[in-house]
MIVONU-329242 format. One line per 2 residues: number of its first residue (from 1); for each residue x, z, y of N, C-alpha, C. Coordinates in steps of 0.001 Angstrom, whole numbers, plus 500000, padded with zeros to 6 digits. Layout:
<sites>
NUM) X/Z/Y/X/Z/Y/X/Z/Y; ...
</sites>
This chain:
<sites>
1) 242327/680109/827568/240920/680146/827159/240820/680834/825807; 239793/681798/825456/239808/682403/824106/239086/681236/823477
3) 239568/681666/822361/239220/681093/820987/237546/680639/820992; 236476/681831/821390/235543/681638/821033/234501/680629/822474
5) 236110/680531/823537/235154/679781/824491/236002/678354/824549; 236283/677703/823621/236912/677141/823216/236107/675418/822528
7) 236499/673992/823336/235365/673434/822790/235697/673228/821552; 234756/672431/821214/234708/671516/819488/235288/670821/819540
9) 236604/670689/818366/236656/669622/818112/236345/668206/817632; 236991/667066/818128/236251/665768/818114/237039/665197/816970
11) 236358/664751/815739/237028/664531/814582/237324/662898/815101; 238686/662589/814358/238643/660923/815145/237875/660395/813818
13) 237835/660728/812864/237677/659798/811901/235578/659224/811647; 234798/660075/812248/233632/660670/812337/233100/660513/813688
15) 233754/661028/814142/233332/660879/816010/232638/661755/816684; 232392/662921/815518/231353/664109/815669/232160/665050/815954
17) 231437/666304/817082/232001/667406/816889/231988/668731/815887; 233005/668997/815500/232733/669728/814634/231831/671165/814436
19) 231108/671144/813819/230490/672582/813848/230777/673662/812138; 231045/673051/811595/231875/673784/810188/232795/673607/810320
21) 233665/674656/809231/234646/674459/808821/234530/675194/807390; 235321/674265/806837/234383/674744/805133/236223/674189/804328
23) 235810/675313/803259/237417/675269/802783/237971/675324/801036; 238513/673814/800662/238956/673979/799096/238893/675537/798942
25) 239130/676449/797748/239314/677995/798107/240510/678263/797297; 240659/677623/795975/241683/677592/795100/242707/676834/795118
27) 244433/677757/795422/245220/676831/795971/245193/676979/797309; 244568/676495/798439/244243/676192/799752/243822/677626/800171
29) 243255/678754/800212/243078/679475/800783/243455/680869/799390; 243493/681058/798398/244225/681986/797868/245684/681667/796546
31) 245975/682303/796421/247348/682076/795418/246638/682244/793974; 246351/681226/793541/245730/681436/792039/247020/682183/790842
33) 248080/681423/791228/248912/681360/790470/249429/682875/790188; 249902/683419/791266/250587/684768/791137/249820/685894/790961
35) 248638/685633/791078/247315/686268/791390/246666/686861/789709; 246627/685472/789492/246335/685081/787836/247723/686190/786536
37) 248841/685337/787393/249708/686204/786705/249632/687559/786146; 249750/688037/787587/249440/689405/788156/249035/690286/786987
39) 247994/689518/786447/246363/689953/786047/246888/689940/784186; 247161/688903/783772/247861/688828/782690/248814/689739/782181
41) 249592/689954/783296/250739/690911/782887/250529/692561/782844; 249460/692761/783408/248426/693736/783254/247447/694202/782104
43) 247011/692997/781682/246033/692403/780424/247682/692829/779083; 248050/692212/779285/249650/692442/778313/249857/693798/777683
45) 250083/694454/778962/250786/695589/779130/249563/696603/778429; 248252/696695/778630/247281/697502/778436/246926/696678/777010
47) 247172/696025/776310/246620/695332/774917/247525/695056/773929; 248809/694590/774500/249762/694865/773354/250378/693262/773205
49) 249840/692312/773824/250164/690888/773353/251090/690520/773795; 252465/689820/773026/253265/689203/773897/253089/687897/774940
51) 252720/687801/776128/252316/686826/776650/253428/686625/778126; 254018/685359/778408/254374/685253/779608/253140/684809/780331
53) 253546/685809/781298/251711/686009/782514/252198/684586/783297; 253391/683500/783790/253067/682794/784421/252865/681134/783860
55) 254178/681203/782394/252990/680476/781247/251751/680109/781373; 250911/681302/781038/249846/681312/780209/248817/681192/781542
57) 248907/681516/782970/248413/681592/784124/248365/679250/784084; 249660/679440/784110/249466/678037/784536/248417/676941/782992
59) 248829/677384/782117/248213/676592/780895/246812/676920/780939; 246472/678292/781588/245017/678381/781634/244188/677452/783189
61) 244962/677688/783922/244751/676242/785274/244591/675093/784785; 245622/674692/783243/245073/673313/783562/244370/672825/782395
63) 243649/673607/782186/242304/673787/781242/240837/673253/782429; 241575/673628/783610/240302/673530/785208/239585/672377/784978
65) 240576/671603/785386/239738/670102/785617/239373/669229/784028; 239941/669414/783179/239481/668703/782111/237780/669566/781344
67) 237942/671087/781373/236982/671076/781596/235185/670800/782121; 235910/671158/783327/234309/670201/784337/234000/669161/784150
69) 235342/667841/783593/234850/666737/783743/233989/666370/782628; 233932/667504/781325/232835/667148/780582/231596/667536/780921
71) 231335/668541/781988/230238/668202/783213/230263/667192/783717; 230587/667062/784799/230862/665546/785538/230129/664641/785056
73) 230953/664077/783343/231005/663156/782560/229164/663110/781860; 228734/664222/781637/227640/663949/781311/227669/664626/779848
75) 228863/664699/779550/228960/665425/778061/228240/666785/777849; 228200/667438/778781/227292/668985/778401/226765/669009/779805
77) 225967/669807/779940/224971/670208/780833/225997/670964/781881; 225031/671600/782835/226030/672089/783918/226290/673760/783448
79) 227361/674203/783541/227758/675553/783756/228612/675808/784648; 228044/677423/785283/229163/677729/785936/230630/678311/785935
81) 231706/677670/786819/233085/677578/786681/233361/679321/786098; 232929/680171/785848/233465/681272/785260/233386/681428/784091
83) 232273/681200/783535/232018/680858/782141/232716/679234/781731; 233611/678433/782105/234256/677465/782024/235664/678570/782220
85) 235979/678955/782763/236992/679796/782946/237438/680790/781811; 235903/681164/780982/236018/682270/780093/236662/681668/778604
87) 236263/680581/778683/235894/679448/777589/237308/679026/777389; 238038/678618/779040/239514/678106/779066/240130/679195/778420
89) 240105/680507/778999/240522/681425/778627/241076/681601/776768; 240010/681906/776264/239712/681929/775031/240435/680639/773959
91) 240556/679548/774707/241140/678517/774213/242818/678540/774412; 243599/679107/775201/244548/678766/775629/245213/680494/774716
93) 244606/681229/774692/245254/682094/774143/245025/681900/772743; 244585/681382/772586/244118/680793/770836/245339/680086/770364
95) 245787/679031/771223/246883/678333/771446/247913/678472/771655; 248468/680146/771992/249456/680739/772287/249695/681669/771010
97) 249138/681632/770325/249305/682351/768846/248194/683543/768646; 247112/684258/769610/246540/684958/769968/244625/685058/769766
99) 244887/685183/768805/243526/685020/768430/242227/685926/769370; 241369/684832/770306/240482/685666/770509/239896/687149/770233
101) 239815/686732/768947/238844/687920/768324/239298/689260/768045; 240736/688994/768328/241141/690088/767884/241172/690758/769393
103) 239984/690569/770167/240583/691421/771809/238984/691880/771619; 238348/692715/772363/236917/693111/772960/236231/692579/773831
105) 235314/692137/773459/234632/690920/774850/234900/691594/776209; 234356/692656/776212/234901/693835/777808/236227/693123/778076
107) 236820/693118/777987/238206/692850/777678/238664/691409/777968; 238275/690585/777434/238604/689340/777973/237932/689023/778976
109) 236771/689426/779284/235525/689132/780208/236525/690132/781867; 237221/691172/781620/237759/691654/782438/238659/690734/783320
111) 239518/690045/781870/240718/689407/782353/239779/688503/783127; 239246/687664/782649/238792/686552/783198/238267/686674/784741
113) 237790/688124/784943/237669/688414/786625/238665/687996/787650; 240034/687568/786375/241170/687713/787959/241034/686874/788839
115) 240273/685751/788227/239668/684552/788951/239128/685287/790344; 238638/686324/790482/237629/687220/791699/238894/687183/792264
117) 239880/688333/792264/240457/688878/792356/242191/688419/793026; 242238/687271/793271/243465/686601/793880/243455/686821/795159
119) 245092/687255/795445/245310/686928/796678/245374/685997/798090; 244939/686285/798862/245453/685087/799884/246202/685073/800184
121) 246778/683655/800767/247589/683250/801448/248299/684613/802805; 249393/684507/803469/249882/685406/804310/249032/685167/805414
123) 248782/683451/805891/248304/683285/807377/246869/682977/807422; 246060/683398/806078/244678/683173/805611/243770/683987/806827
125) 243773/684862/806493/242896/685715/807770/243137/685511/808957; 244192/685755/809746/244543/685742/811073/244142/684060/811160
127) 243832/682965/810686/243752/681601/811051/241920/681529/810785; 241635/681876/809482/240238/682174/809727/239251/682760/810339
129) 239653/684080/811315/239552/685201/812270/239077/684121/813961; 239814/683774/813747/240008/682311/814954/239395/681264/814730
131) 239155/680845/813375/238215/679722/813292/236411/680487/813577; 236514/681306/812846/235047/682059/813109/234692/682112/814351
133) 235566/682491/815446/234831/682662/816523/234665/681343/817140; 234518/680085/816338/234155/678634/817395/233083/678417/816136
135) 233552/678580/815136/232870/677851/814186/232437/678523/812820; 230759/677664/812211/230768/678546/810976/231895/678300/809689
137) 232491/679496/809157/233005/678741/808129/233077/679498/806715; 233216/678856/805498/233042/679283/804127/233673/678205/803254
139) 233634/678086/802104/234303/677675/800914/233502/676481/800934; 234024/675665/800335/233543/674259/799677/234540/674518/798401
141) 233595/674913/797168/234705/675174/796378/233628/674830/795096; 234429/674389/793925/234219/674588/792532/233439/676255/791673
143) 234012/676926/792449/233591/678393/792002/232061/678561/792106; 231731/679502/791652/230243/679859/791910/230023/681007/792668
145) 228733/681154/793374/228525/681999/794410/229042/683642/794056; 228844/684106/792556/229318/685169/792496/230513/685632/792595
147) 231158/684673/791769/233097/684535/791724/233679/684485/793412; 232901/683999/794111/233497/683334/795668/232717/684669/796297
149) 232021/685309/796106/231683/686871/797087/232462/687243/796673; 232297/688104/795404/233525/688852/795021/235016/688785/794927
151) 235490/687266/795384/237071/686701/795721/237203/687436/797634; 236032/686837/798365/236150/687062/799801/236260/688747/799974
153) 235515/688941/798862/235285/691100/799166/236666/691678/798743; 237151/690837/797559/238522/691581/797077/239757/691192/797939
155) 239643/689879/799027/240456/689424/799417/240485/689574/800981; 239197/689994/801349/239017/690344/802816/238703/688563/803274
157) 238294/688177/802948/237944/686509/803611/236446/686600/804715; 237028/686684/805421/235511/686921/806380/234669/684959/806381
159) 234004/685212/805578/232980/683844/805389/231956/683741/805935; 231073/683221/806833/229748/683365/807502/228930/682540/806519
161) 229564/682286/805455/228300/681665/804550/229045/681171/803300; 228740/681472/802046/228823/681164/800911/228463/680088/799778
163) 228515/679126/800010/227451/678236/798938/228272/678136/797542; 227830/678656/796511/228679/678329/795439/228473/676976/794673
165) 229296/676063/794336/228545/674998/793828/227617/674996/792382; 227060/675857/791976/226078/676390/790916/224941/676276/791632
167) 224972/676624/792579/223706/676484/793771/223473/674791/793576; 224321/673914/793231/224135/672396/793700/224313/671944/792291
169) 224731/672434/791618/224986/672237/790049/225889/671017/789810; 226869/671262/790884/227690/669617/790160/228847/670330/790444
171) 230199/669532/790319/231739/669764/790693/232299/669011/791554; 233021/669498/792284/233545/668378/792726/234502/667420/792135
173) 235013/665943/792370/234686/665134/793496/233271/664422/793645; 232166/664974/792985/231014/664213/792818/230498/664607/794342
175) 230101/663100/795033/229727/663174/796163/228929/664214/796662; 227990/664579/795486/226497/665390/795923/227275/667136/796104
177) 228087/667371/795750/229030/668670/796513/229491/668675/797963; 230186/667636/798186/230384/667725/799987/229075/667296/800535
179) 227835/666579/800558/226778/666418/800820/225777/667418/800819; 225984/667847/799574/225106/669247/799950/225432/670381/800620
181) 226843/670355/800745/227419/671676/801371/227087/671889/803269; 226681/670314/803745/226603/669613/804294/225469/669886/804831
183) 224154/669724/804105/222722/669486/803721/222413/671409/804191; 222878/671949/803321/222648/673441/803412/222723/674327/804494
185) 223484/673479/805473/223878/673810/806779/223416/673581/807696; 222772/672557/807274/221621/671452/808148/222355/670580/809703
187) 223862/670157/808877/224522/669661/809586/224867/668147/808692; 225085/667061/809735/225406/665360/809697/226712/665812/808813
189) 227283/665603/807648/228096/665116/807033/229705/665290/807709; 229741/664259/809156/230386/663999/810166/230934/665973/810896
191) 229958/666297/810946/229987/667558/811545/230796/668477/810854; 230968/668342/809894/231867/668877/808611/233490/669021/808440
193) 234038/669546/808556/235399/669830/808031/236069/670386/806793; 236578/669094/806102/236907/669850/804606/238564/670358/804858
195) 238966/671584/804923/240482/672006/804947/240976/672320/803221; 241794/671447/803062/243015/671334/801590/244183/671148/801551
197) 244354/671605/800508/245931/671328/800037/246124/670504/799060; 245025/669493/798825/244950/668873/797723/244665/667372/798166
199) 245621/666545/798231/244948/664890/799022/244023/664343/798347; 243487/664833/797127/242366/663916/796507/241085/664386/796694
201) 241000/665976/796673/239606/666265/797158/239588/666115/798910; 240689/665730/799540/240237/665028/801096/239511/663898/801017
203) 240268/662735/800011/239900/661775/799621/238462/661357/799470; 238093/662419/798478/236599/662491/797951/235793/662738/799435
205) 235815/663778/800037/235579/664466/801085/235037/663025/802290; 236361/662177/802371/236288/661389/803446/235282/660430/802954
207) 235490/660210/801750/234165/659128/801105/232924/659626/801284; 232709/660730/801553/231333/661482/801599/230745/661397/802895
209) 232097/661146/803902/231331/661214/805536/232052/662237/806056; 232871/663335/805749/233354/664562/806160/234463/664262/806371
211) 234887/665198/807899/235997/665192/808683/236989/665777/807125; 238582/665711/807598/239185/666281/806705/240533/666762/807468
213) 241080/667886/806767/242261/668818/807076/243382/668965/806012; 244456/668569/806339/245416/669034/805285/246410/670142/805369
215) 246426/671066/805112/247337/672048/805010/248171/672251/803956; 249778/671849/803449/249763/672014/801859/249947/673299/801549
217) 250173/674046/800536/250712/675094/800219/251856/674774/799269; 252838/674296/798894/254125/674152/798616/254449/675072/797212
219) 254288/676017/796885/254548/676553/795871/252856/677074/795300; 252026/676260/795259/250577/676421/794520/250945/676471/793256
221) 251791/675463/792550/252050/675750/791331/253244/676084/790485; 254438/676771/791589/255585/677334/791680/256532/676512/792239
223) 257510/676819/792268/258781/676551/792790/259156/675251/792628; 258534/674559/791390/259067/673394/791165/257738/672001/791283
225) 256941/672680/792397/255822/671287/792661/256171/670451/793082; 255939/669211/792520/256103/667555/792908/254675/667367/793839
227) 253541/667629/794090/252500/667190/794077/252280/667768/795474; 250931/666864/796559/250387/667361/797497/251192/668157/798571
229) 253052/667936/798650/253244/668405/799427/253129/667516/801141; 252646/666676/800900/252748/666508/802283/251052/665240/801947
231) 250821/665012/803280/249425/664422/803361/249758/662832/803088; 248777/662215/802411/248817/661278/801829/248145/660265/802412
233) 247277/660412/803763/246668/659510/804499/246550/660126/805640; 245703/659449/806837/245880/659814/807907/244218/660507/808290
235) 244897/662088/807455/243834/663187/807925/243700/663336/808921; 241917/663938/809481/241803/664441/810813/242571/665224/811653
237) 242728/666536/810622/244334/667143/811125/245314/667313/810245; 246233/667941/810712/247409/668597/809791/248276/669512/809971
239) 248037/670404/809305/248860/671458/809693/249858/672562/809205; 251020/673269/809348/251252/673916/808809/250889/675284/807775
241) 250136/675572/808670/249257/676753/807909/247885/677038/808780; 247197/677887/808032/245734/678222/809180/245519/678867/810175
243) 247053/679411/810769/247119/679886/812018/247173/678609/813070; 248089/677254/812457/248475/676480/813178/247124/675603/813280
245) 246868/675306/811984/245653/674453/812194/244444/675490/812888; 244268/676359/813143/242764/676997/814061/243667/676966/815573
247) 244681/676964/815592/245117/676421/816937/244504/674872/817308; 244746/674016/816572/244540/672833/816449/242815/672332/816433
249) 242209/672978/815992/240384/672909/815734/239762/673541/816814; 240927/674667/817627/239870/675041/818898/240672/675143/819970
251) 240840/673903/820738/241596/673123/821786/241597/674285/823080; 241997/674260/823605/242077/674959/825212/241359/674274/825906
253) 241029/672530/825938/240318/672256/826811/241349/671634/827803
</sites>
């Protein structure tokens, strides 16, 4: 049976069939890490700074979440994750001996694109290619709508729909992100599929009402990850990668 005549799957956890499929994007569907690098060592080479690109890649990642949570938290108003990105940016090379100011806003504002600009995964397309033809699917992601077009255009991510969470003005794990992503679709919660590599935004996900998928990616934060390699509860599915899991989401019947 092809793919696109293929039924829905029946989430056990929900009881609904699925009609999304909606996807962490960072980590879970592109390589931030090498991506980021990439981009640095580029930024380096054209400016003059001594910087290790996978250092300074990872110290600027984990600027991510402490960031937002002074969104979250209530401490500042909402902005979007690129301008949180620009901000990390600016801070972490400050911290590396590298004074902002001494670069051209063009210039850092460039670097800071690499965020657009990451690669996917090897089995990203060919597994999403296959999910499309049963089901709609797009990002459930932290990013904002501009950063997440211009990631899918530079990365070839065929998305049938975009919601950036700037559109909803919160971050995730705050419920009102998988709910609205949800809401926007004009689909039950239940109907929903969150696919990650991350067991805590499943976590969040499942508290919200939404089916959930684990796929890990194993070297998200190099060679030496302790974290999220294997699923931590008993997700809707699980799978090796997104060839295996769109095998898995659109049954033969």
């Amino acid at each position: 049976m092809a793919a696109s005549d293929s039924p829905a799957f029946v989430s056990p956890s929900t009881g609904r069939q699925l009609k999304a499929v909606l996807f962490d994007t960072f980590g879970t569907v592109v390589d931030w890490r090498s991506g980021v690098a990439a981009e640095v060592e580029r930024f380096a080479d054209r400016h003059g700074p001594a910087l290790d690109p996978f250092e300074l890649a990872d110290k600027w990642r984990a600027e991510y979440q402490p960031s937002m949570e002074m969104v979250r938290s209530g401490q500042r108003g909402y902005v979007p994750l690129d301008q949180l990105h620009l901000e990390n940016l600016k801070r972490v090379l400050e911290r590396s001996g590298h004074s902002p100011a001494g670069f051209a806003t063009q210039d850092l504002e460039e670097l800071n694109r690499a965020w657009e600009r990451l690669p996917a995964w090897p089995d990203v397309r060919a597994g999403l290619h296959r999910l499309k033809s049963r089901y709609v699917i797009g990002p459930l992601s932290n990013g904002n709508t501009a950063l997440l077009v211009n990631m899918a255009k530079n990365a070839g991510l065929p998305w049938d729909v975009v919601v950036g969470l700037d559109l909803l003005r919160v971050y995730k794990p705050d419920p009102a992100a998988y709910l609205g992503a949800a809401s926007v679709l004009r689909l039950d919660p239940g109907e929903v599929i969150l696919v990650a590599a991350h067991n805590g935004d499943l976590a969040a996900a499942r508290a919200a009402g939404l089916a959930t998928a684990f796929v890990p990616r194993a070297t998200e934060h190099g060679p030496g990850q302790a974290t999220d390699l294997a699923p931590a509860s008993d997700w809707d599915a699980v799978a090796a990668d997104f060839i295996q899991l769109a095998r898995t989401l659109t049954p033969s019947g």
